[in-house]
N, C-alpha and C positions, 0 to 999 in steps of 0.2 A: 504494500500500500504506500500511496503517497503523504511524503512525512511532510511535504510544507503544511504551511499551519497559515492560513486565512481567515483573515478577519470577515465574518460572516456579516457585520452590522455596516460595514461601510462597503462591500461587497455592491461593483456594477450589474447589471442582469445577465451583458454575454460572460462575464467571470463563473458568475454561480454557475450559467449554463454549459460554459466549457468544465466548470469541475466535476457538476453533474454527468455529462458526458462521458469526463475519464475514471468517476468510481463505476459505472454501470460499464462499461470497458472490463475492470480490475475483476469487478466481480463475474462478469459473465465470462471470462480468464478460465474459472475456476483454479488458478494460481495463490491465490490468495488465505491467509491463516484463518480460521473460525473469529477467534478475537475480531481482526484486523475485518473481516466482515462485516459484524455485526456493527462495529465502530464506523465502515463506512456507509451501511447504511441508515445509521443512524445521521452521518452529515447528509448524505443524498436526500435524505426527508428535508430537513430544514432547508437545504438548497433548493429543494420542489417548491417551497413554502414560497423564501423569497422572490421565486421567479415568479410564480402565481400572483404573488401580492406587487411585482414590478407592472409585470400584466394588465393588472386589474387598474392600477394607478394612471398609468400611462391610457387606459382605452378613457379614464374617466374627463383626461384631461384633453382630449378630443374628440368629447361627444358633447352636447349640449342639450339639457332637458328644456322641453318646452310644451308648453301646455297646450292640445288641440281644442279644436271649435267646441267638441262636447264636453270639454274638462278633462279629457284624460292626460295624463304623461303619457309625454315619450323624450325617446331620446335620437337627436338626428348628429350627422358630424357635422364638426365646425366648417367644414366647407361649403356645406349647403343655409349655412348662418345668412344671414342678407345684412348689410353693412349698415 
């Protein structure tokens, strides 16, 4: 397993995503120790986590909710916003 040690809080999204990458590499390897398994899938969970949550951040910040003729939400992209 990979011994660098990454800061998971200040962590970009292609970072997490390439690490995620290379334990799911490690472990479908089947090269890998039980320990050192377990240990990385426990980083590949929270690396899911903060991709998920870059994801979700970033779709929020280019969508725009807005209210239709009968009341309801919705949400359209900023590009079809009218100026």
């Amino acid at each position: 397993m990979q011994s660098d040690v990454v800061d998971l809080k200040n962590i970009s999204f292609e970072e997490a995503l390439s690490e995620l990458e290379n334990i799911v590499r490690e472990l479908e390897s089947g090269q890998i120790k039980l320990d050192d398994a377990v240990t990385a899938y426990e980083k590949a969970v929270a690396l899911k986590k903060i991709c998920q949550d870059k994801l979700a951040a970033a779709a929020l910040k280019v969508e725009k909710i807005e209210t239709g003729l009968d009341g309801t939400l919705k949400t359209v992209p900023l590009d079809n916003v009218e100026a």
